[in-house]
C-alpha positions as CSV (number, residue, x, y, z in Angstrom):
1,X,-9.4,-9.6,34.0
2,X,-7.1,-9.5,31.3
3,X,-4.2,-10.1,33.4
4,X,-5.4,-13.6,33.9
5,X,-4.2,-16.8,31.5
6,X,-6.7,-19.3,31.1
7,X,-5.2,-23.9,31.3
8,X,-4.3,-25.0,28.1
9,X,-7.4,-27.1,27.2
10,X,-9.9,-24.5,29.0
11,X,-12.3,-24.7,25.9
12,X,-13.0,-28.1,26.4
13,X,-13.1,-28.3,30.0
14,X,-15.8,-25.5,29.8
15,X,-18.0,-27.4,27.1
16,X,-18.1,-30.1,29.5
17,X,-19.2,-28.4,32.5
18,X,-22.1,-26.4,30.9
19,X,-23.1,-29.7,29.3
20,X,-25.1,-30.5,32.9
21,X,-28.2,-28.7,32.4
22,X,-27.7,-27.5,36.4
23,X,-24.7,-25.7,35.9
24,X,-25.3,-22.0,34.9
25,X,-21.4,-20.9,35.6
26,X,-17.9,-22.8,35.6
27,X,-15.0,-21.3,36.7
28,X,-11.3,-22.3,37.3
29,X,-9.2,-22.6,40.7
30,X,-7.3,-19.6,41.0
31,X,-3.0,-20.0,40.8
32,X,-1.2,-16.5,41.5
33,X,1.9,-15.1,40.0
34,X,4.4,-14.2,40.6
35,X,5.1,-15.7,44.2
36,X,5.1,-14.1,47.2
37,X,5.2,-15.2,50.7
38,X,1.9,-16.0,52.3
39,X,0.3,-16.1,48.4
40,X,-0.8,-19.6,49.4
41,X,-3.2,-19.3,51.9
42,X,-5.0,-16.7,49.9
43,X,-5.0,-19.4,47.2
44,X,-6.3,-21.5,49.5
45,X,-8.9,-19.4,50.7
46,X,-10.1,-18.6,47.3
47,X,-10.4,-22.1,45.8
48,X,-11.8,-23.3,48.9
49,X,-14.6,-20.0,49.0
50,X,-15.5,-21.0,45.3
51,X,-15.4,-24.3,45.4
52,X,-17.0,-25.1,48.8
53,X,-19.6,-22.2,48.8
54,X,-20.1,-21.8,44.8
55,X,-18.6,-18.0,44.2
56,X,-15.7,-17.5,42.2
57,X,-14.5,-14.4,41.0
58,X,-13.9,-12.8,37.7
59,X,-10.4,-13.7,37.8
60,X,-10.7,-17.4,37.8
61,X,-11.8,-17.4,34.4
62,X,-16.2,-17.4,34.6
63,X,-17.9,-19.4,31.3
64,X,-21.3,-19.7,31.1
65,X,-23.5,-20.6,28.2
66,X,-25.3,-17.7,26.6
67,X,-29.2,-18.7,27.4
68,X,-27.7,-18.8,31.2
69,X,-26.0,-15.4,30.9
70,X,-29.4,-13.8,29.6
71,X,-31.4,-15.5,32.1
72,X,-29.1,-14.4,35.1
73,X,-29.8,-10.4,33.9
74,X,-26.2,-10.5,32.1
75,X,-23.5,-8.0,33.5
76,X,-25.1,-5.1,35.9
77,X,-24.2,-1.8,34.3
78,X,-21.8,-0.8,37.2
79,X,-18.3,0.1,36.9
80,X,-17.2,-2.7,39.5
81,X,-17.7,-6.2,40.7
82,X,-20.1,-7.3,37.9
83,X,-18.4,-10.5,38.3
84,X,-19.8,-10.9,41.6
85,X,-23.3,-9.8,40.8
86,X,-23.9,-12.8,37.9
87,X,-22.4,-15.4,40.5
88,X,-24.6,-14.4,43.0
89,X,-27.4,-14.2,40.9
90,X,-26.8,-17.8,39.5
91,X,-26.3,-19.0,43.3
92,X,-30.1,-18.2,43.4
93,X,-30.5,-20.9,41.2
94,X,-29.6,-23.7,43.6
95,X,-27.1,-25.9,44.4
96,X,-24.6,-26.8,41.7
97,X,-25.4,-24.0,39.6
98,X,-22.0,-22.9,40.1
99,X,-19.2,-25.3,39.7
100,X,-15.2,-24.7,39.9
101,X,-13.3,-27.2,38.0
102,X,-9.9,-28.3,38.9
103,X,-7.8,-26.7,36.6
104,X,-6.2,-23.2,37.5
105,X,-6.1,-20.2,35.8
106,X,-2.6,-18.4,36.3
107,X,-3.7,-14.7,37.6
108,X,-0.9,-11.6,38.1
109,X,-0.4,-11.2,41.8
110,X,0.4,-7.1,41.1
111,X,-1.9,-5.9,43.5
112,X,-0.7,-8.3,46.8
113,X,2.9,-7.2,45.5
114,X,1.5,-3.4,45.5
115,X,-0.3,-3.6,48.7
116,X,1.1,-6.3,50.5
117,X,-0.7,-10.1,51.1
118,X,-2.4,-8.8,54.0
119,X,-3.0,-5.6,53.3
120,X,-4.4,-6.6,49.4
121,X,-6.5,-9.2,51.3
122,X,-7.8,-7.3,54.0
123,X,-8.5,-4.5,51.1
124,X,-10.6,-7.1,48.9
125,X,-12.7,-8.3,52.2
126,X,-13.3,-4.6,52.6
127,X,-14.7,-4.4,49.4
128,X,-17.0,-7.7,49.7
129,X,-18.2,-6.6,53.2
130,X,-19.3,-3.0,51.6
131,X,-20.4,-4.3,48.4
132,X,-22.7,-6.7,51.2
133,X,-23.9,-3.8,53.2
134,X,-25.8,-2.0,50.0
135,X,-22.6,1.0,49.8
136,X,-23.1,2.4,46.7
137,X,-20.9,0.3,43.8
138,X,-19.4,3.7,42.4
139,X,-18.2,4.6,45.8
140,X,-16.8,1.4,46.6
141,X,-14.5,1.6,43.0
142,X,-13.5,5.2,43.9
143,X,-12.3,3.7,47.2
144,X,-10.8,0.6,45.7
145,X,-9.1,2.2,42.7
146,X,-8.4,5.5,44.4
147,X,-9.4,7.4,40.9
148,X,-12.2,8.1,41.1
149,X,-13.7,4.5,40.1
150,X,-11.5,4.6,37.1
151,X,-9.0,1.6,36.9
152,X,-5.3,2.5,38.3
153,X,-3.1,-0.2,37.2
């Protein structure tokens, strides 16, 4: 996610987090740029989905000390949605294993400008729903990326 800038002051905010022995990821509330109309509510459906039900995404900045990330299985060799495998994986763990903080990350908001907010949105609950029902992770990122499961940016 290298199109997302992490709040001055991350480092610290991190080191404090993964201090509780519980918490095996910390992530950030998500802040999109540039804005759009209707950018918002999808905003608002992301910090409340990681903060009220524990998963974040990759772009809201993920931290994790390194006995957690060996312990979780570290990343999946798939070419997609990684991201989403560790935070499910430390979910297992219990509650408060996965924290978001109240600082934002500041993440590009190229693909709702590409796609539209509903369209992008409807696209990325696609994905989720697929990723749920077992379809093959190389088939959802050649549907998602429309390469072949090779980034298009």
């Amino acid at each position: 996610h290298g199109d997302t800038l992490l709040p001055q002051g991350f480092s610290a905010m991190l080191r404090t987090q993964l201090r509780v022995p519980e918490v095996a990821v910390a992530a950030f509330r998500l802040t999109l740029h540039p804005r759009l109309p209707g950018l918002w509510l999808v905003e608002w459906g992301t910090n409340r989905r990681s903060t009220r039900r524990g998963l974040p995404y990759g772009d809201q900045g993920l931290g994790m000390r390194r006995e957690a990330f060996e312990a979780l299985g570290r990343f999946p060799e798939q070419p997609f949605l990684e991201d989403l495998h560790l935070v499910l994986e430390a979910r297992r763990r219990g509650p408060g294993a996965v924290v978001t903080m109240g600082a934002s990350v500041r993440s590009s908001s190229r693909r709702w400008e590409m796609h539209g907010v509903l369209g992008n949105s409807v696209r990325n609950q696609c994905v989720l729903l697929g990723y749920m029902c077992g379809v093959p992770i190389p088939r959802i990122a050649e549907w998602y990326y429309g390469t072949h499961g090779k980034k298009k940016y």
